[in-house]
C-alpha positions in Angstrom: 58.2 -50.8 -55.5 57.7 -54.0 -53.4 53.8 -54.7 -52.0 55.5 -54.0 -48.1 57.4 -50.9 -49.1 53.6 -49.3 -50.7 52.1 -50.6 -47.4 54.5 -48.8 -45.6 54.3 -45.7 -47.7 50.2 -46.1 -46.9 50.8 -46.3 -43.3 53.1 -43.8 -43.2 50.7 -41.1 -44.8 47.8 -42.2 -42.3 49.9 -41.7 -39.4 51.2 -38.0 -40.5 47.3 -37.9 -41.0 46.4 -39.2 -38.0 49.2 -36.7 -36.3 48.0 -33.7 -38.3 44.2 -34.6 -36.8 45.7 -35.0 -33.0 47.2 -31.8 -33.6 44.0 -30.1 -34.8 42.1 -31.5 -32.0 44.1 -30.5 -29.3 44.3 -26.7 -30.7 40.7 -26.8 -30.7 40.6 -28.6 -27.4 43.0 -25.5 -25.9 40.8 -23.2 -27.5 37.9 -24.7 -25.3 39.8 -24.8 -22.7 41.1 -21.0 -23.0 36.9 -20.3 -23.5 35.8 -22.5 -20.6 38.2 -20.4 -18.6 37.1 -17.1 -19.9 33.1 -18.1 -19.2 34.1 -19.2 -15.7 35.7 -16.2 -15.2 33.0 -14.2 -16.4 30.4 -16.4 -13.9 32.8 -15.4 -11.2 32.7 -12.0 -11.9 28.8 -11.8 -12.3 28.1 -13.8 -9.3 30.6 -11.2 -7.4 28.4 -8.3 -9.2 25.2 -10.3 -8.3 26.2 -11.2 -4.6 27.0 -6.9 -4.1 23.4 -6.0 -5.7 21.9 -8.3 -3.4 23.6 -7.0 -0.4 22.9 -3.5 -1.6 19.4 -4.0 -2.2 19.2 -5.4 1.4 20.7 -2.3 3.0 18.6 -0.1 0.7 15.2 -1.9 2.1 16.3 -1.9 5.6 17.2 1.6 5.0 13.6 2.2 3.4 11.6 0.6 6.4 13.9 2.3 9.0 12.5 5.9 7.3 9.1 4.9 6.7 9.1 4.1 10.3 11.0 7.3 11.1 8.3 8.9 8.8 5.1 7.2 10.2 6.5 8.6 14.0 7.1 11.8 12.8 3.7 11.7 11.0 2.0 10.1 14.3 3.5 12.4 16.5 2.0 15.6 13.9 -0.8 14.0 13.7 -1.3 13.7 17.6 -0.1 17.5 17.7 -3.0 18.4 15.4 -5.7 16.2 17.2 -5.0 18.2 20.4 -5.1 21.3 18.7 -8.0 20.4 16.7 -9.4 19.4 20.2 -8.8 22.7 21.8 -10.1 25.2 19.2 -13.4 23.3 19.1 -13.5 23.7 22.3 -12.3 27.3 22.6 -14.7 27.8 19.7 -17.8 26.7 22.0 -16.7 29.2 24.4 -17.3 32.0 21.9 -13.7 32.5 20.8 -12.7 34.1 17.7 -10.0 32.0 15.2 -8.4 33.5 12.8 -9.0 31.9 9.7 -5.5 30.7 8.9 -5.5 28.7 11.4 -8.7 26.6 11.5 -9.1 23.4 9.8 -13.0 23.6 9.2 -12.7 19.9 8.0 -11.2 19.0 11.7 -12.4 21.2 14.2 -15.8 19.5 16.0 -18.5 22.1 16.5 -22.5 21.1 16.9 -23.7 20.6 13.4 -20.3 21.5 11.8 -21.4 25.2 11.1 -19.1 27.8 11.7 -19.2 31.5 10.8 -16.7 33.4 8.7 -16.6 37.4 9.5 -14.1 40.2 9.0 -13.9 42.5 11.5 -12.1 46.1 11.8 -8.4 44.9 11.5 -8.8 43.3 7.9 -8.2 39.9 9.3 -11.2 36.9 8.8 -12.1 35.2 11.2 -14.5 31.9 12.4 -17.0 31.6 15.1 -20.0 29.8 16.2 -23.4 31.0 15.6 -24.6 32.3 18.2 -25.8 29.2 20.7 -27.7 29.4 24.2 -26.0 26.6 25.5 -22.6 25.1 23.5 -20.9 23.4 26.1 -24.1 21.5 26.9 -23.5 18.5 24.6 -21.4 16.9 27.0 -19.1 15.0 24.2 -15.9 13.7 24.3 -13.9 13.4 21.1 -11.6 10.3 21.1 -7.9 10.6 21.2 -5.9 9.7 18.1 -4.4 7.1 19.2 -7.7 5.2 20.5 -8.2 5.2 16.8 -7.7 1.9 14.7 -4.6 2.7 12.3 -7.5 2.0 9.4 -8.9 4.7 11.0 -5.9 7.1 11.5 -5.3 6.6 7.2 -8.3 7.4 6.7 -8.1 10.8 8.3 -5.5 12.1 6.4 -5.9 13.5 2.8 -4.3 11.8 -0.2 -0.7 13.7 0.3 -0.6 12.9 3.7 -1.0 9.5 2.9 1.8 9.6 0.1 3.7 11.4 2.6 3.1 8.5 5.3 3.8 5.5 3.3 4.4 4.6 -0.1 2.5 1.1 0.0 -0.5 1.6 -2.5 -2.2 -1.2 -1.1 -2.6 0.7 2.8 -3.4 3.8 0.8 -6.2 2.6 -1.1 -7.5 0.5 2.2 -7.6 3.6 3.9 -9.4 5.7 1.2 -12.3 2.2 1.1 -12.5 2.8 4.7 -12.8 6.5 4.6 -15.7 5.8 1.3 -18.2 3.8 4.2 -18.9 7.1 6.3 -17.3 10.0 4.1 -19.6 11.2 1.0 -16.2 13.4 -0.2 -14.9 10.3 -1.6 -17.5 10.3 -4.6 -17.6 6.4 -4.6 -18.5 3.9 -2.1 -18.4 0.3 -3.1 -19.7 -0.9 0.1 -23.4 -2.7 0.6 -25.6 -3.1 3.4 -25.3 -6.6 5.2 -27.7 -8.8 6.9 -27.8 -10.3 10.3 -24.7 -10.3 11.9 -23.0 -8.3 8.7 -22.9 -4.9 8.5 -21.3 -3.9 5.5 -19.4 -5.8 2.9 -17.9 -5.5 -0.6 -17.3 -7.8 -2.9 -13.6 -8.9 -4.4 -15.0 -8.0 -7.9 -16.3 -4.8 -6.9 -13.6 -4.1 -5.2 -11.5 -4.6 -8.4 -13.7 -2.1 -10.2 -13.4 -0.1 -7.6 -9.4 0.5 -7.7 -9.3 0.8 -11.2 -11.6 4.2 -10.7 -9.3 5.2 -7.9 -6.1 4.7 -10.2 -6.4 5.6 -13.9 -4.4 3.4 -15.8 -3.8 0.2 -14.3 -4.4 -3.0 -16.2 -7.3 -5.6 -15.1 -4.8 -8.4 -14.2 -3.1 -5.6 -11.7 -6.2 -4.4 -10.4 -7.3 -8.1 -9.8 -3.4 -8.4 -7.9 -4.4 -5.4 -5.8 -7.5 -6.9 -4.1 -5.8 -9.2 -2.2 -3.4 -7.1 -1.2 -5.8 -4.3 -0.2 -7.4 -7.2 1.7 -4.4 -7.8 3.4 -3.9 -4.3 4.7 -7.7 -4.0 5.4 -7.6 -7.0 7.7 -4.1 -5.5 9.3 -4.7 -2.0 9.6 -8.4 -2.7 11.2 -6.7 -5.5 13.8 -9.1 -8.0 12.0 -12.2 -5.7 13.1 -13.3 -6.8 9.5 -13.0 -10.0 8.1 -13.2 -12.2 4.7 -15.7 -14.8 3.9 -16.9 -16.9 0.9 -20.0 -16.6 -0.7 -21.8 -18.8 -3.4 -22.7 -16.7 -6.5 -24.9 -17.5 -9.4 -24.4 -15.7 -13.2 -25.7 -16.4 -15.8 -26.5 -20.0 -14.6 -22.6 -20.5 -13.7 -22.3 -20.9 -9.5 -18.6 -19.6 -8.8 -17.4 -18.5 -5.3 -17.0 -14.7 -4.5 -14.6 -13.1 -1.7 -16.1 -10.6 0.5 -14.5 -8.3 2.7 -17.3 -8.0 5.5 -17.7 -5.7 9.0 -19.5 -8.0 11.4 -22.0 -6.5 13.3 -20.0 -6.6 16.7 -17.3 -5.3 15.4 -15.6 -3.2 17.7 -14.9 0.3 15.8 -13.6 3.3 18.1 -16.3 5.8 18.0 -18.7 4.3 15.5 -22.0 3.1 17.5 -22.3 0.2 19.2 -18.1 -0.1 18.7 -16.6 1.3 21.5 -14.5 -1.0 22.7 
């Protein structure tokens, strides 16, 4: 065998090689191909999926506010119902009436010093009355209607199932039960202070934080410390900015850091609380 007939033998087993490797490549190439096809097809599919969890998510919080606010009117308009009854038995009450005992809220009804009288009389039934009183119509109050009432104010009427009932936003329901904690001793835990000057009352952002991780049993630090400003928020909405926030310098431990406070200004103007009628 001639030099030219082994360098065509060479040749010709690097091109069959050469084929062989072209043919490799491109099976692997329409493998990629067949994959790239499958992945894309599989985006599609999850951005179709995606694109319908989205919409239905939408729909289902439209339809969530649309009953909350179906809810809250409903709960308003009960509410109202019961402030006028409320209203009328306190006064019917003053005028010596007897209520039976199913049907008085002693926590509601308005009566001079709160006392009322339970007794049973001759048909088994129990009853509530005032003590006797020379003069009960003589106080010459007026109760304010529910609706004069800031909505801070409203929430903070109701009990804790009420409030469940009325909205499911944790945040308004713990900004009503730090509302109702200034005034009403029931709540067992009142972070507010005494202010100065032109502040009332305030509380501090890290008492505050303390203070929601009494009220729900459980939650982590870092959640608690989310919840403040968002019990802020619905503070400052639900009051119509009657209360406000402002910054404070603190000092501990030799370390000056800057502390939040949710404060009532002095002039704030509170339905029925003194010197905030509006």
């Amino acid at each position: 065998m001639t030099k030219t007939d082994t360098t065509r033998a060479q040749f010709a087993d690097t091109l069959e090689s050469l084929i062989e490797r072209i043919d490799e490549l491109e099976a692997k190439l329409e493998q990629k191909d067949d994959r790239i096809e499958q992945l894309e097809q599989d985006r599609d599919r999850l951005e179709e999926r995606t694109a319908t969890l989205e919409n239905r998510v939408a729909d289902l919080d439209d339809e969530s506010t649309r009953r909350e606010k179906v809810a809250e009117a409903a709960l308003n308009k009960a509410s109202a119902n019961k402030d006028r009854i409320t209203e009328l038995q306190s006064r019917e009450l003053e005028k010596g009436a007897h209520l039976r005992e199913e049907t008085v809220d002693t926590h509601a009804v308005d009566v001079p010093d709160g006392r009322l009288e339970r007794l049973t009389k001759e048909d088994g039934e129990t009853y509530f009355r005032l003590p006797e009183s020379s003069d009960p119509l003589g106080r010459g109050e007026v109760s304010l209607a529910y609706g004069d009432l800031l909505p801070i104010q409203q929430f903070a009427r109701m009990d804790e199932e009420m409030r469940r009932s009325a909205t499911s936003a944790l945040p308004t329901r713990l900004a009503a039960k730090l509302w109702q904690a200034r005034s009403d001793d029931s709540v067992g835990d009142n972070p507010w202070e005494a202010g100065c000057k032109d502040i009332a009352e305030y509380v501090k952002a890290s008492d505050l934080k303390h203070w929601i991780r009494r009220q729900e049993q459980g939650i982590s630090e870092s959640y608690a410390k989310k919840l403040v400003s968002r019990v802020i928020d619905a503070m400052l909405d639900l009051s119509k900015h009657r209360v406000a926030v402002r910054k404070r310098q603190e000092r501990k431990n030799g370390l000056e850091y800057t502390e939040r406070r949710l404060v009532l200004p002095t002039d704030a103007a509170i339905p029925g609380e003194t010197g905030g009628e509006e």
